[in-house]
C-alpha positions as CSV (number, residue, x, y, z in Angstrom):
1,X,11.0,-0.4,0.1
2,X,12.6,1.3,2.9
3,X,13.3,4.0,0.8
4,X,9.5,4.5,0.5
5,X,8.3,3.6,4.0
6,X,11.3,5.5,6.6
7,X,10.7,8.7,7.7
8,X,10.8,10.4,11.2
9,X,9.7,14.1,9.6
10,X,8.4,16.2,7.0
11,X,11.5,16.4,5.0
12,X,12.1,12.6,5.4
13,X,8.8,12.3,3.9
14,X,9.5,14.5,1.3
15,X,12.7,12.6,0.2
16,X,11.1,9.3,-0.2
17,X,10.7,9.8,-4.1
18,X,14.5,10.9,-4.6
19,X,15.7,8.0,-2.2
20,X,14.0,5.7,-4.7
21,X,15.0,6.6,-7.9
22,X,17.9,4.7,-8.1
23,X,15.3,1.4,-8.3
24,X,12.6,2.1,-10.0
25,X,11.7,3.2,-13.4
26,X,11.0,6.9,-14.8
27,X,7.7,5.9,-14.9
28,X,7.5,4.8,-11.4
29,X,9.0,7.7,-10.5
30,X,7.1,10.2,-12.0
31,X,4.3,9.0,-10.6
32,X,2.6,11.2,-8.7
33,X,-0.3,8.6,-7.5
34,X,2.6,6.5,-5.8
35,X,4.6,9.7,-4.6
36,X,1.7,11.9,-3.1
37,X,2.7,15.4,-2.0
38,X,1.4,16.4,1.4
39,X,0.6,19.7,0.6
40,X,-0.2,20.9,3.7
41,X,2.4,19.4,5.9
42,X,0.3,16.9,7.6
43,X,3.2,14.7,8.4
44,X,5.1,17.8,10.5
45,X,1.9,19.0,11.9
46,X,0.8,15.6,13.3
47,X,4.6,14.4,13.8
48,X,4.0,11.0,12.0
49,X,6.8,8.6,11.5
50,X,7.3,5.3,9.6
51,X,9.5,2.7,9.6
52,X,9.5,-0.4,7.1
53,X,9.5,-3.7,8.6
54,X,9.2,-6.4,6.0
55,X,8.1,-7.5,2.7
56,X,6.5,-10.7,1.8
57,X,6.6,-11.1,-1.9
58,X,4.4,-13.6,-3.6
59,X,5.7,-14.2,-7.5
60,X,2.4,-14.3,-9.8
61,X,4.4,-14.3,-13.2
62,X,7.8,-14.7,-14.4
63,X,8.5,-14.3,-18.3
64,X,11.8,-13.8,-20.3
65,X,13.3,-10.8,-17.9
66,X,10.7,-9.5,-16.2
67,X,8.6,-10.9,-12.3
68,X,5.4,-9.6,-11.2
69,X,4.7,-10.1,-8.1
70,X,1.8,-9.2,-4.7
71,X,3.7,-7.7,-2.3
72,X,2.7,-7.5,1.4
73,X,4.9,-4.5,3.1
74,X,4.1,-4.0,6.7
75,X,5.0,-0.8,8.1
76,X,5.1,0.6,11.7
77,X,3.6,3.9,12.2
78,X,3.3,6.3,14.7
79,X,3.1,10.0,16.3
80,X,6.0,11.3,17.6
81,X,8.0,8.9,18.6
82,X,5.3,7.0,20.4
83,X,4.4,3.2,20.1
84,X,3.5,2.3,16.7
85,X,0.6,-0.1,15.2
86,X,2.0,-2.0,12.2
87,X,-0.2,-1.7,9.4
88,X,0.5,-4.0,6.0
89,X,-0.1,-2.4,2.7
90,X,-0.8,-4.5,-0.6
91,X,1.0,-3.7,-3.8
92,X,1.2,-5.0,-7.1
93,X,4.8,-4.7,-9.2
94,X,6.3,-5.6,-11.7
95,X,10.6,-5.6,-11.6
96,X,12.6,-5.6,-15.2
97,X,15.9,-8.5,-15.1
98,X,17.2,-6.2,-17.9
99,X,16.9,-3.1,-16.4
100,X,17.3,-3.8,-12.5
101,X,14.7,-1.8,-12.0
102,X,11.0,-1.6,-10.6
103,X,9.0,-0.7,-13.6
104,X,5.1,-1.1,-12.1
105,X,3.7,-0.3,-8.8
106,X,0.5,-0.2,-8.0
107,X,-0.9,0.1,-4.7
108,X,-4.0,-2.3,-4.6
109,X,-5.0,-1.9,-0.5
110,X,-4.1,-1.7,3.0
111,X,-4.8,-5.4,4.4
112,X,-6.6,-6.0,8.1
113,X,-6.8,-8.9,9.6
114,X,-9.7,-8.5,12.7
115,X,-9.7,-9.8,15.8
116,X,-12.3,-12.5,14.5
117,X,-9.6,-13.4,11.8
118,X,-11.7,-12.2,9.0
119,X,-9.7,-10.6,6.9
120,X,-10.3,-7.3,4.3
121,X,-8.5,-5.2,1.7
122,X,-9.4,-1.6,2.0
């Protein structure tokens, strides 16, 4: 995952699908849902930056080779090298034994807990 969620620039950004190819399927991969291109250069214009900074994997399913799984990844963003806000993203996979590989991802949500402690999936 910190493949996918660290980058300090546009370029950094850009990589994130070739950093993770060696993990995840050629379906994952050629995703382009997952690997969004930021056609105009938002992340250099607005000098955003993200750093991974855990995973909390919930197993739903385990059969023969193959886990699905909920996965809570917080992330730290920011502009510029200022203080970040973490924000936690919600995905759904699914990772091949026989393959070593990531063969599903699906992001379901970006989860927010409020200062009331309701929580929400957006």
């Amino acid at each position: 995952m910190s493949a996918y969620f660290n980058y300090d620039d546009q370029k950094g950004y850009n990589h994130r699908r070739k950093a993770a190819k060696k993990v995840v399927s050629q379906a994952v991969y050629d995703n382009r849902k997952l690997f969004k291109e930021d056609k105009y250069s938002k992340t250099r214009q607005l000098g955003l930056q993200s750093t991974f900074v855990k995973n909390q994997i919930i197993p739903t399913k385990i059969t023969d080779q193959q886990l699905e799984a909920t996965v809570y990844t917080t992330q730290r963003l920011n502009f510029e090298d200022e203080d970040g806000k973490d924000t936690v993203k919600v995905f759904q996979i699914t990772y091949d034994g026989e393959t070593d590989k990531l063969v599903k991802i699906e992001q379901r949500g970006i989860y927010n807990i409020a200062v009331d402690s309701t929580e929400t999936v957006d």
